[in-house]
Backbone bond lengths (Angstrom), bond angles and torsions (degrees), N, CA, C in turn:
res aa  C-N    CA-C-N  psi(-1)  N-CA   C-N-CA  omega(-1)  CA-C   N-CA-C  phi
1 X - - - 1.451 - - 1.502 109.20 -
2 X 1.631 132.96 136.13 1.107 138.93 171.67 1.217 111.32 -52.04
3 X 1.136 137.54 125.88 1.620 134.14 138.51 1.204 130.69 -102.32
4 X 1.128 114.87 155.84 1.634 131.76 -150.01 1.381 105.76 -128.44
5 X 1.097 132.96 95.40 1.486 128.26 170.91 1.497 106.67 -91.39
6 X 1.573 105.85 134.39 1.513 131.63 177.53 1.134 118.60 -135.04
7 X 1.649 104.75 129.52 1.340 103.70 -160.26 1.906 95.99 -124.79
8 X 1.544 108.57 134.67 1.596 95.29 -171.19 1.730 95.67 -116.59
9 X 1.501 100.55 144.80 1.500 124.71 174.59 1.275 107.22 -121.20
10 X 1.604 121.33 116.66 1.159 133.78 -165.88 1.475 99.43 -111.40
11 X 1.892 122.95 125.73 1.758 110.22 178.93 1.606 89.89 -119.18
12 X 1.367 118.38 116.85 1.527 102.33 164.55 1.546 115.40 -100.02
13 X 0.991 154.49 126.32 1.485 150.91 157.55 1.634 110.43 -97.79
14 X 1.104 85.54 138.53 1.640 106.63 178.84 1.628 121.91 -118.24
15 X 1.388 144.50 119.98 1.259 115.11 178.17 1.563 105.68 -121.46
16 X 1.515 110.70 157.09 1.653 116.03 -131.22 1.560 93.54 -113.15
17 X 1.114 143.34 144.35 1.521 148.36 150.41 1.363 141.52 -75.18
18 X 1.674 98.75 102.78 1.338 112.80 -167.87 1.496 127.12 -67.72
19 X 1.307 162.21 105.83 1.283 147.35 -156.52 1.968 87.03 -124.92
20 X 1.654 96.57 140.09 1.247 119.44 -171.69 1.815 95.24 -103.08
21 X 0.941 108.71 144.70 1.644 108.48 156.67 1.409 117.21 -140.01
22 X 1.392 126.77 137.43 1.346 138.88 -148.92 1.957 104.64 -114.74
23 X 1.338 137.77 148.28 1.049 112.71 159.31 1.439 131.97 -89.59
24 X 1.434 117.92 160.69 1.146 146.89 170.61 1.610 129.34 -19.00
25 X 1.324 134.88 107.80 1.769 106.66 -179.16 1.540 100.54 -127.82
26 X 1.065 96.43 162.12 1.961 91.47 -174.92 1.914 102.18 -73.72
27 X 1.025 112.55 158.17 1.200 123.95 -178.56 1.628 119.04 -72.06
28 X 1.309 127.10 134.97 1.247 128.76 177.10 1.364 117.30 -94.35
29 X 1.737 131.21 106.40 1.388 125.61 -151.85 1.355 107.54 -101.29
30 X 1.634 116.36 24.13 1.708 118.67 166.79 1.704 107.52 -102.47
31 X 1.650 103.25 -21.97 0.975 127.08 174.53 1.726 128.23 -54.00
32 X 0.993 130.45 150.95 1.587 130.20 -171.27 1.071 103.18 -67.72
33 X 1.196 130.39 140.04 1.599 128.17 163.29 1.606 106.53 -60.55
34 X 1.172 112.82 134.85 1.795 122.44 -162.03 1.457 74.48 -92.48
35 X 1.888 98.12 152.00 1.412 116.58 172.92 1.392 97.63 -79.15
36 X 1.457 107.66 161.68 1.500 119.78 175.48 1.664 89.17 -79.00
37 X 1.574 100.70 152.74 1.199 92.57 152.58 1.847 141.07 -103.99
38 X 1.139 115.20 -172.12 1.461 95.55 -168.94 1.456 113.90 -76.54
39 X 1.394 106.99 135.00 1.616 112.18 -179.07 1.977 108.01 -46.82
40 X 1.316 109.43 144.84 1.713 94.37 168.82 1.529 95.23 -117.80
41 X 1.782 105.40 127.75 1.288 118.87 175.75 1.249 89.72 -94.07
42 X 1.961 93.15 -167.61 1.377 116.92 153.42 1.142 130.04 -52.21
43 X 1.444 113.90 -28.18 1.477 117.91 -155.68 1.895 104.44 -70.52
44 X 1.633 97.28 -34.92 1.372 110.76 -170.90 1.167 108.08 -86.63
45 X 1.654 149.10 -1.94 1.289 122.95 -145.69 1.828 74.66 -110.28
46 X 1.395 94.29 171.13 1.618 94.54 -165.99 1.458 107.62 -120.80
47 X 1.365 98.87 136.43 1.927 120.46 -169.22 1.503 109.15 -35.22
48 X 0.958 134.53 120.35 1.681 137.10 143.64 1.591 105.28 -14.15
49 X 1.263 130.37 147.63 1.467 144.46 -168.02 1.912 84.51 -71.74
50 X 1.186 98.83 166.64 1.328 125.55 -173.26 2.094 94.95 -79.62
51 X 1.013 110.29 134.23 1.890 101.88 165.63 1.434 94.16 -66.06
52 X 1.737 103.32 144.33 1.207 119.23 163.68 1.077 113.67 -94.39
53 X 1.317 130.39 132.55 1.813 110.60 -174.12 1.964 84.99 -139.18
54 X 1.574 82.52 159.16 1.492 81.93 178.02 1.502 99.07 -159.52
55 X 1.251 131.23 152.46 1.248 116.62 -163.28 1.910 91.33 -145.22
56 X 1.249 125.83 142.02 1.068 140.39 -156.30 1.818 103.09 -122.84
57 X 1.085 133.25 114.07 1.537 117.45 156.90 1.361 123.59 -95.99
58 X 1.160 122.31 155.83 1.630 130.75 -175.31 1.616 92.49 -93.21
59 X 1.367 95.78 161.79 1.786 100.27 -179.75 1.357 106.14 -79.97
60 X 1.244 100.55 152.34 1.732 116.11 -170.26 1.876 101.44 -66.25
61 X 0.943 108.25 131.18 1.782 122.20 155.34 1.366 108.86 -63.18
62 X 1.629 108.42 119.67 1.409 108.95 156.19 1.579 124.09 -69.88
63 X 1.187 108.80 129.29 1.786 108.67 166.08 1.753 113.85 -21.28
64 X 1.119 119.09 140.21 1.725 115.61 153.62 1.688 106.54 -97.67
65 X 1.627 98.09 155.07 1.540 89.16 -174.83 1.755 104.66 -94.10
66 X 1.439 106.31 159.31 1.878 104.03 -174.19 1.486 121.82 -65.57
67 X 1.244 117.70 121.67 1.544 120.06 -169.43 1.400 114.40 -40.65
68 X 1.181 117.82 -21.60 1.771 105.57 172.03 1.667 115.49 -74.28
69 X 1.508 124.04 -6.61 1.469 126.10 168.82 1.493 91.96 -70.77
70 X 1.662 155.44 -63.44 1.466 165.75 -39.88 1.812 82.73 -169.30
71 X 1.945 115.77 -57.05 1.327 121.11 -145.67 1.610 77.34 -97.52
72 X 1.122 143.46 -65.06 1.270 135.60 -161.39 1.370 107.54 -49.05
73 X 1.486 130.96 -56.49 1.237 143.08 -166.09 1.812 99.93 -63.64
74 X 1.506 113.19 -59.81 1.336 95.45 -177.20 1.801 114.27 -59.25
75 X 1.660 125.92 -9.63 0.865 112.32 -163.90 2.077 100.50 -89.27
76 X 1.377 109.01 -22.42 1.282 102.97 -179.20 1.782 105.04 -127.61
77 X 1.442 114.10 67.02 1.125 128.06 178.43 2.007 114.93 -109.70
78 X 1.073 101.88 156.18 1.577 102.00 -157.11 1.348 147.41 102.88
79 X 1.297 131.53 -168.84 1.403 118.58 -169.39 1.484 102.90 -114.31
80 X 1.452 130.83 139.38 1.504 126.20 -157.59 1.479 100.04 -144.96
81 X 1.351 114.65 111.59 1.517 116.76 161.91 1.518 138.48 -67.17
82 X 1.213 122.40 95.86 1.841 131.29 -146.80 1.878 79.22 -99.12
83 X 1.737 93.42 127.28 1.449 114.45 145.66 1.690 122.66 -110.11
84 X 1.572 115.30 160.86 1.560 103.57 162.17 1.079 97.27 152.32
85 X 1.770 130.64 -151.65 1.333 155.18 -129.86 1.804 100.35 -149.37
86 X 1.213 101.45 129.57 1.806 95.82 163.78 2.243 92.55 -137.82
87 X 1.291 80.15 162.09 1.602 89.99 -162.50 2.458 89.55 -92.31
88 X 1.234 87.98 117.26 1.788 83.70 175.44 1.138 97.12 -130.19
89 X 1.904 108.16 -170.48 1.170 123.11 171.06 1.766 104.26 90.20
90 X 1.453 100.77 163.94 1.790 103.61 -152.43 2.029 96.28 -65.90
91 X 0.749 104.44 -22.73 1.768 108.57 165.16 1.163 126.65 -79.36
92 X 1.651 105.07 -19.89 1.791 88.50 -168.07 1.449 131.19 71.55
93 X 1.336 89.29 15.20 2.175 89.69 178.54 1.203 101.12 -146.78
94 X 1.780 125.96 27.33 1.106 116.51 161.31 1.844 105.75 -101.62
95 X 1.730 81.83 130.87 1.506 87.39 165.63 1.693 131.29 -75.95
96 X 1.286 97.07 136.30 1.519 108.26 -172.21 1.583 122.46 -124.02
97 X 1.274 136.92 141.82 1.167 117.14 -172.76 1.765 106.10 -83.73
98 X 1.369 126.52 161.92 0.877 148.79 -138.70 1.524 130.25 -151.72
99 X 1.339 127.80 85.53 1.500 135.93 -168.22 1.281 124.03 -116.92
100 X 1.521 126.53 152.13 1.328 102.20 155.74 1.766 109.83 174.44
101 X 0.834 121.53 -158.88 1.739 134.30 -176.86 0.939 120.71 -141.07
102 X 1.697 125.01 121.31 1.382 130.61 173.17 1.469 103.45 -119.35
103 X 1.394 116.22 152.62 1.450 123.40 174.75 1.437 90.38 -126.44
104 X 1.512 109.00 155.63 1.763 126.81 -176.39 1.127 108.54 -138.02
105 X 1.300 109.64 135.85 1.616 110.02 168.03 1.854 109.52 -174.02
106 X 1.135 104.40 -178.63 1.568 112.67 -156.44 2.063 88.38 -94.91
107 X 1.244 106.63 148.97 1.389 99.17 177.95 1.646 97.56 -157.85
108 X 1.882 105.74 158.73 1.806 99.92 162.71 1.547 84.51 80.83
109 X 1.120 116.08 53.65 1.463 114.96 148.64 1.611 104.54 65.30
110 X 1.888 121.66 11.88 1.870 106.33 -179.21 1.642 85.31 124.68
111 X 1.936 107.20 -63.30 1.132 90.98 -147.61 1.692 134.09 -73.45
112 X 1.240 121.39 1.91 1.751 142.84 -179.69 0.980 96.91 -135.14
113 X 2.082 85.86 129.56 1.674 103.15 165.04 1.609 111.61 -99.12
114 X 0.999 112.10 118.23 1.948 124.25 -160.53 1.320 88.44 -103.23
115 X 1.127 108.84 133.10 1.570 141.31 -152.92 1.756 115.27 -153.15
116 X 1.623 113.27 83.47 1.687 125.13 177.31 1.297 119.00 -81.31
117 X 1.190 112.83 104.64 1.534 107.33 157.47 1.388 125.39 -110.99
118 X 1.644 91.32 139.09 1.773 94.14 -178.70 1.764 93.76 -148.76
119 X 1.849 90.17 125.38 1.369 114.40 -178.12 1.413 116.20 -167.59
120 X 1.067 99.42 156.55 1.955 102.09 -168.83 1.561 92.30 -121.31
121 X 1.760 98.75 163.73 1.682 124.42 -148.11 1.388 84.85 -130.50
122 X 1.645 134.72 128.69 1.345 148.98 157.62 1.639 95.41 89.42
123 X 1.481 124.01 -166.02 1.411 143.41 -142.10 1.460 103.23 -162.96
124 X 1.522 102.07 128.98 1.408 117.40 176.92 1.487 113.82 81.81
125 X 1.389 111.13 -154.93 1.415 92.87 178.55 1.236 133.30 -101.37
126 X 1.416 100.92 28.75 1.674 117.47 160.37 1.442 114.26 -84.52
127 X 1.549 112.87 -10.90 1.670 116.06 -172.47 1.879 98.73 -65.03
128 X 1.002 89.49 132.15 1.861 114.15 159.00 1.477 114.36 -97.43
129 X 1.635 82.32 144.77 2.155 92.48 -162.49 2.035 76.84 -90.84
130 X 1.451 89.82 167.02 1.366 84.69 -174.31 2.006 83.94 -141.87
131 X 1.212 140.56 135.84 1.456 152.20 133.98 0.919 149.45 -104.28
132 X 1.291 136.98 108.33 1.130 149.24 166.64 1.403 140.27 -100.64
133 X 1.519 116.59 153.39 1.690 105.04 178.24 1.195 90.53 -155.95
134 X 1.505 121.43 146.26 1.512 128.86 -145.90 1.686 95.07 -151.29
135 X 1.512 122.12 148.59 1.372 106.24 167.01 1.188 83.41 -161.21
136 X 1.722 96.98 151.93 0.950 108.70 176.92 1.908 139.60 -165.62
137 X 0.993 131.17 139.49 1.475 123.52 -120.32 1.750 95.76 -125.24
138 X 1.143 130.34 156.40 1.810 132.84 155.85 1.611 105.91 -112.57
139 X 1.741 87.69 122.64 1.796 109.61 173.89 0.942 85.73 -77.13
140 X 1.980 112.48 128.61 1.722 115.66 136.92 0.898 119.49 -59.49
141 X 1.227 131.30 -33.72 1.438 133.60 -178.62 1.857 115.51 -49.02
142 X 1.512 109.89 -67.73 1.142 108.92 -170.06 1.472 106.24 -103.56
143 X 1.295 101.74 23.58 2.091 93.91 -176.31 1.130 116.79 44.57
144 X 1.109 117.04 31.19 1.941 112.67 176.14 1.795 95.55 -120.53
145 X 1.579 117.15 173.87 0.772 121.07 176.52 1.999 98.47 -113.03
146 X 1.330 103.95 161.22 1.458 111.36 -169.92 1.356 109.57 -114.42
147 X 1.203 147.05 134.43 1.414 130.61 -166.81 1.494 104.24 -157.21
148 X 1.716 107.27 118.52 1.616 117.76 174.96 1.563 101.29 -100.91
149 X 1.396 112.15 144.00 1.574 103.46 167.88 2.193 89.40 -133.01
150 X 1.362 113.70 160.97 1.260 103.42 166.80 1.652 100.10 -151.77
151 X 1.493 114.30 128.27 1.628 113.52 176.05 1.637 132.93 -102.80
152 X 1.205 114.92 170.28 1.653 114.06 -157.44 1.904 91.32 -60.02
153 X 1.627 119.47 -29.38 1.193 101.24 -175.84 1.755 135.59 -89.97
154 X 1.382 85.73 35.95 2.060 112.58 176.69 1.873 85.61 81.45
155 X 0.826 129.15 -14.21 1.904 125.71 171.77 1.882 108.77 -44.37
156 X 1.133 96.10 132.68 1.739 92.77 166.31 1.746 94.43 -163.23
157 X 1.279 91.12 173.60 1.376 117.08 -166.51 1.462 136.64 -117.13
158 X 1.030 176.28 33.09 1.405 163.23 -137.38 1.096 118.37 -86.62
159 X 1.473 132.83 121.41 1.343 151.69 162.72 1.163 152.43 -154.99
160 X 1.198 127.10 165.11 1.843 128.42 -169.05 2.032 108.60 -107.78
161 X 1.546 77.11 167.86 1.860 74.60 177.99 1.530 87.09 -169.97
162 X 1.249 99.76 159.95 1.840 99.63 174.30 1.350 115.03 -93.54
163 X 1.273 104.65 -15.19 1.483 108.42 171.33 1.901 125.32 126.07
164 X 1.067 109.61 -137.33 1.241 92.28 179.18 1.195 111.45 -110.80
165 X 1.121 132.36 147.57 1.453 120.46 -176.29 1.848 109.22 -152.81
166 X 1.671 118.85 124.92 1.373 99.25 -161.28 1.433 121.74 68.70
167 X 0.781 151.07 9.92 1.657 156.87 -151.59 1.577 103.02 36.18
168 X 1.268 118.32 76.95 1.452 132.77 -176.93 1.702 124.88 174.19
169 X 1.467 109.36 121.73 1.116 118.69 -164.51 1.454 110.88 -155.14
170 X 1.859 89.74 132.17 1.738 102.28 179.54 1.642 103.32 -99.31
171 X 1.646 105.03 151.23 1.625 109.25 159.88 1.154 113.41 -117.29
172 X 1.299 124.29 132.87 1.847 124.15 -174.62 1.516 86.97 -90.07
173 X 1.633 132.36 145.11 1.276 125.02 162.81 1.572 106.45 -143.19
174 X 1.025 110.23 146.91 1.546 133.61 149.15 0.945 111.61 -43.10
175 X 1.135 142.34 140.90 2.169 134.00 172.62 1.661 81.75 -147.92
176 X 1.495 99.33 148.96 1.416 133.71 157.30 1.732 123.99 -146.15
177 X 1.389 95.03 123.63 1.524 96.18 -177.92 1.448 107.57 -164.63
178 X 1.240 138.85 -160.36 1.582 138.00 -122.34 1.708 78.81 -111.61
179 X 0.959 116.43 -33.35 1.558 120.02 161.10 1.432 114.18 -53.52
180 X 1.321 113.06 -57.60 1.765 92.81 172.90 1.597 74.40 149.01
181 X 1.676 99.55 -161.93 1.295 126.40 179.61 1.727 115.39 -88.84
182 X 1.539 115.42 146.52 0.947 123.08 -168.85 1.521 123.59 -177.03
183 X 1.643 106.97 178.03 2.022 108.82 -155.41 1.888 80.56 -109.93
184 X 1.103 110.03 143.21 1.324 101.09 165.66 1.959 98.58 -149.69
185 X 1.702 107.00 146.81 1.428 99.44 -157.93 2.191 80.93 -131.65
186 X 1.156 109.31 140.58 1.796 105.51 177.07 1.647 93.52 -123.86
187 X 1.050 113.39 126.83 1.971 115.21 176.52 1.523 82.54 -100.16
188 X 1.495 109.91 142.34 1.420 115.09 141.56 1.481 100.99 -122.48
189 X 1.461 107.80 167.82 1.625 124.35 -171.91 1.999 92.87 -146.57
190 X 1.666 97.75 107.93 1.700 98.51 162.94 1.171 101.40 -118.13
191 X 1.059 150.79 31.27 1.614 147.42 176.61 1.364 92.44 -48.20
192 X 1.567 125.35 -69.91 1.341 103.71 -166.79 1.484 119.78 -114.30
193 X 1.446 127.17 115.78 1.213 152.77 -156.35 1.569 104.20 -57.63
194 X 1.505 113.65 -34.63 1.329 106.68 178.05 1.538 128.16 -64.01
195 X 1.460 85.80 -34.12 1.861 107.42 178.25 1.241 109.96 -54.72
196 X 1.445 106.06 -47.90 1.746 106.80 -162.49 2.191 92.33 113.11
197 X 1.496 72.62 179.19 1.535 113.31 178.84 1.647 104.86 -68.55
198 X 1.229 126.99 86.72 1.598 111.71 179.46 1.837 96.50 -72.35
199 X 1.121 112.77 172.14 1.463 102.34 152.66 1.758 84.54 171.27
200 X 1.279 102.11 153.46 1.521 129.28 -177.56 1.460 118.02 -148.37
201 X 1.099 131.35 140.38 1.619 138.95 161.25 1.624 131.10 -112.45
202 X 1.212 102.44 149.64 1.444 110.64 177.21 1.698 117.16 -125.46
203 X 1.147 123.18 164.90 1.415 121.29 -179.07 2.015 101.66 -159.94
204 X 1.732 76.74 149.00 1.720 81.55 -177.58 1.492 96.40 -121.78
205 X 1.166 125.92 160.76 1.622 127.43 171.50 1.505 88.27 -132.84
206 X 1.089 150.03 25.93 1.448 145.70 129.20 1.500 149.72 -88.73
207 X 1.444 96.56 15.77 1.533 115.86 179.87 1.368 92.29 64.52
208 X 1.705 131.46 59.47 1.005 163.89 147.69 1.787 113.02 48.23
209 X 1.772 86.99 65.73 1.480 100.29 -174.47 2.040 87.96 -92.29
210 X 0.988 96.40 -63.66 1.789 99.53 -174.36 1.709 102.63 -106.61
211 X 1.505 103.64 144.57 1.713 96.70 167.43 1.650 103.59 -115.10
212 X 1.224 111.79 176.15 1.491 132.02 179.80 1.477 109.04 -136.85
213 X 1.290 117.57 125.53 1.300 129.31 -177.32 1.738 111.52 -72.99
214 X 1.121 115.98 126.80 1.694 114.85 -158.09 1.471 108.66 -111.35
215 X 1.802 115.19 -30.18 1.300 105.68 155.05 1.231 96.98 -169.10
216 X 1.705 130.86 -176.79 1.126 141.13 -171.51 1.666 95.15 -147.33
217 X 1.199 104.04 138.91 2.092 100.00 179.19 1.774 94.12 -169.74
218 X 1.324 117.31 136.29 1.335 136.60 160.82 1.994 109.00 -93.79
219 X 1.197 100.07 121.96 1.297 121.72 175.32 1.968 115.78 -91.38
220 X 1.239 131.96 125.98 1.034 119.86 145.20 1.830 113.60 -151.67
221 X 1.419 107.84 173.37 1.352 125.44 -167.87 1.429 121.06 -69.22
């Protein structure tokens, strides 16, 4: 949450009313009768200065981002060589082999972990380049993590996950692409560091009556 420190300086000035008094002489009775002089009311005595007030602000504090963006990121930071399978072809259920390179790192001032992938799907010159860039952030608010991904083929993504748990974590996502609208879910599994990065995806284009497995790939450093 932003905070705002304000600091107040209050100047009041006042200026004070001096009255002179003169002495006394006996009266001269060839002399004019002296005018009285004019009574001084309220009406005449004159207002106290206005308060000066002035109020100063300190510069605003930027937010810090929540240490689980800081612990996650150092935990999957670096450059990672992905093998495996992606599902192609005018069906989508042909198996294809599957490669590629991601680099990780913390970005945006702490708060997004920006995440590139670039890898191609099949062999020879049927292989397809495949790109991606993914980021992704933890709400304090709702304890979930938030996650955009968007690819070279106008495809992108939006989704939540609770996070990691056990060295294992699902993302529920939104997908849009030339295919249409759709549920798309990615498991990764790091429990064990030696293995690598397992991780696999699925997607439904039926408001998640049936899914289809979209690829399978092991990641490591």
């Amino acid at each position: 949450m932003t905070k705002i420190s304000l600091t107040m300086v209050s100047l009041v000035g006042m200026t004070g009313l001096v009255f002179a008094q003169g002495a006394a002489k006996a009266p001269d009775p060839k002399a004019p009768a002296a005018k009285a002089a004019p009574a001084t009311g309220a009406k005449d005595a004159k207002p106290a200065a206005a308060a000066d007030t002035k109020t100063a602000a300190a510069p605003m504090e930027m937010p810090k981002p929540p240490a689980e963006i800081a612990a996650a990121g150092k935990q999957r930071a670096g450059t990672w060589k992905c093998t495996g399978i992606g599902m192609g072809g005018a069906d989508m259920k042909t198996e294809m082999k599957f490669k590629g390179t991601q680099t990780t790192k913390l970005d945006l001032d702490g708060w997004w972990i920006r995440e590139v992938f670039n890898g191609t799907m099949g062999e020879g010159k049927a292989a397809m380049k495949f790109k991606m860039e993914s980021f992704s952030t933890f709400d304090g608010n709702t304890k979930k993590w938030r996650v955009i991904n968007v690819m070279n083929d106008g495809g992108s993504m939006v989704g939540t996950s609770e996070g990691m748990k056990d060295g294992k974590m699902d993302i529920t996502s939104d997908t849009f692409s030339m295919m249409g609208q759709g549920q798309f879910k990615d498991h990764v599994d790091m429990s064990d560091p030696k293995a690598g990065a397992k991780m696999w995806g699925e997607m439904s284009m039926d408001k998640g009556k049936t899914w289809n497995k979209v690829y399978e790939m092991t990641c490591k450093k």
